[in-house]
Steps between C-alpha positions, in 0.01 A plus 500: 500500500820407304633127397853618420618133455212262454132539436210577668311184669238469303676410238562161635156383508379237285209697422691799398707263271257374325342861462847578343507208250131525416572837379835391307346222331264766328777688357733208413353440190476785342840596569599127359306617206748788469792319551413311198365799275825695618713206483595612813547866408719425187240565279163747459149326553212588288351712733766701526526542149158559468535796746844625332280520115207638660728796653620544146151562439485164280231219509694251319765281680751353303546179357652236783641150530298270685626441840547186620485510870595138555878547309517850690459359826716165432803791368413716824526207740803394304665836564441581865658164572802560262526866695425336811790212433814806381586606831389131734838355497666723748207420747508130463905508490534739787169484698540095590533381835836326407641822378359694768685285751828593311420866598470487923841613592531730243195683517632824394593356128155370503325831547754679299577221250191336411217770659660765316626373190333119404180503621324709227150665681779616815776657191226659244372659824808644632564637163156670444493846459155527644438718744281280706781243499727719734416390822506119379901610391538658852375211692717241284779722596421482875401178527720183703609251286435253760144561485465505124702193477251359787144621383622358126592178639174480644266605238655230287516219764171544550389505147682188433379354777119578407603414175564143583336412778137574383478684145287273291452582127170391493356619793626846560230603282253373726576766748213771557608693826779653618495304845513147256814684334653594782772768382497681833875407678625669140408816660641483839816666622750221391413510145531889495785729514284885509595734241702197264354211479044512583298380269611562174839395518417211664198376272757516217781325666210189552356562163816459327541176689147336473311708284236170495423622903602849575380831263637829444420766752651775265381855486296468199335216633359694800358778273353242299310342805404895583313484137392133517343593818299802340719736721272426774520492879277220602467668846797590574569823690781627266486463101596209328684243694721473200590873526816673716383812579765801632333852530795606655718412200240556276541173336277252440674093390363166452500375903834337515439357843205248409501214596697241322266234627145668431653591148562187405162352549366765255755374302427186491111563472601708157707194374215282500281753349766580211512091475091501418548789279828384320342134467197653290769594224632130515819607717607296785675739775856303587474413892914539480449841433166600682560843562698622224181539314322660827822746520472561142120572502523706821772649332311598205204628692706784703693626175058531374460751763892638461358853500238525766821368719729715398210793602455350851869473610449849456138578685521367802357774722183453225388214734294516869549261747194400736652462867 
């Protein structure tokens, strides 16, 4: 039993969902807690400096400032939306539907214009030297312009459309199912070319556009809900639902094929949850820029468990299957 592109079935059910997020919202917090004690990893918490002295065979900690967790996370909310603001132009300048249109008969300067050299998430890939990035380079390469320029033009038609036609500020946080979100047509075959633009491309494209509506399905952001999730299955027959899997290749990555729509819901779920959190240190989370401070948190909580990740790209035959 193998889910090569999508996820097993059970997945879908409300009752697995809220299994899911019943299990996040324990661990939530105490990674929040981290976040600020870390300052997002830019800094050592006590505990760890409690374990460094103790390894030194000391029992005295040294003298610290006072942390005030309320100006740490005001200047970490500040940052991620500085960082998330450096590279947005080229999206909102090249990803419109008036420039798109520009772009129709000339779809070959589109894909090897603006794919390849404006649109920043498509150009830092092609440019990676990681090894797991080859195939992505080998697919771009392959790929029809026609259908890049097409599946583009659609992503951001319909996120403009969505956009306007029924986003409401203060009622998108009312949502508390995926069915009353309703991501799903995001994941059908016009919104995807395979191997160039899935999930991850695409999420960023959106979030770049209305990052008030549509979150970040990066990499690290599917490891973190593998950890949020206590890495476990909830029934399913594989591992984690948030895991890719090749025994063949002996790799093991962050499950680059889930679903954009299911993914968001969690995402939204840990937005309002951040939102209770944040509020109890005075801070009002911007609506503008709702999931900046999810991407940044999610963000932080992969690069936590940096280690154990780089371990299980590497282990993959370590882990049964029941069939």
């Amino acid at each position: 039993m193998y889910y090569p592109n999508n996820i097993e079935e059970i997945c879908w059910d409300q009752d697995h969902i809220e299994k899911v997020w019943n299990e996040m919202q324990k661990f939530i917090p105490t990674y929040f807690q981290k976040y600020i004690d870390t300052e997002s990893g830019q800094a050592i918490s006590e505990s760890d400096i409690e374990r460094l002295a103790a390894s030194f065979g000391s029992t005295s900690i040294p003298n610290s400032r006072p942390r005030n967790a309320t100006e740490i996370l005001r200047r970490l909310l500040r940052e991620s939306i500085v960082n998330y603001e450096k590279d947005r132009q080229p999206y909102q300048e090249k990803l419109n539907l008036e420039a798109l249109e520009e772009y129709k008969h000339d779809v070959n300067s589109f894909k090897n214009t603006v794919l390849r050299k404006q649109i920043p998430i498509i150009n830092r890939t092609l440019n990676s030297t990681a090894q797991e990035l080859e195939k992505f380079k080998i697919a771009f390469r392959d790929s029809q312009a026609g259908d890049l320029f097409k599946v583009t033009f659609n992503i951001v038609e319909l996120a403009c459309e969505w956009h306007d036609d029924w986003y409401e500020e203060d009622k998108f946080e009312e949502i508390n199912t995926c069915d009353d979100l309703e991501y799903y047509e995001l994941d059908e075959d016009e919104y995807i070319v395979y191997g160039v633009i899935g999930g991850g491309i695409k999420s960023q494209f959106i979030y770049k556009l209305f990052p008030e509506m549509f979150p970040n399905r990066s990499r690290e952001a599917i490891w973190a809900l593998y950890y949020l999730s206590n890495k476990q299955r909830f029934g399913c027959h594989e591992d984690s639902q948030f895991l890719m899997i090749n025994t063949q290749e002996g790799t093991t990555q962050q499950n680059y094929f889930y679903p954009y729509s299911l993914f968001a819901f969690y995402a939204l779920q840990i937005f309002k949850k951040l939102r209770v959190l944040y509020s109890e240190h005075g801070i009002t989370l911007p609506n503008e820029h709702r999931f900046v401070a999810v991407d940044s948190f999610l963000s932080f909580v992969a690069r936590t468990n940096q280690s154990e990740i780089d371990i299980l790209k590497q282990r993959s035959n370590n882990y049964h299957y029941d069939y």
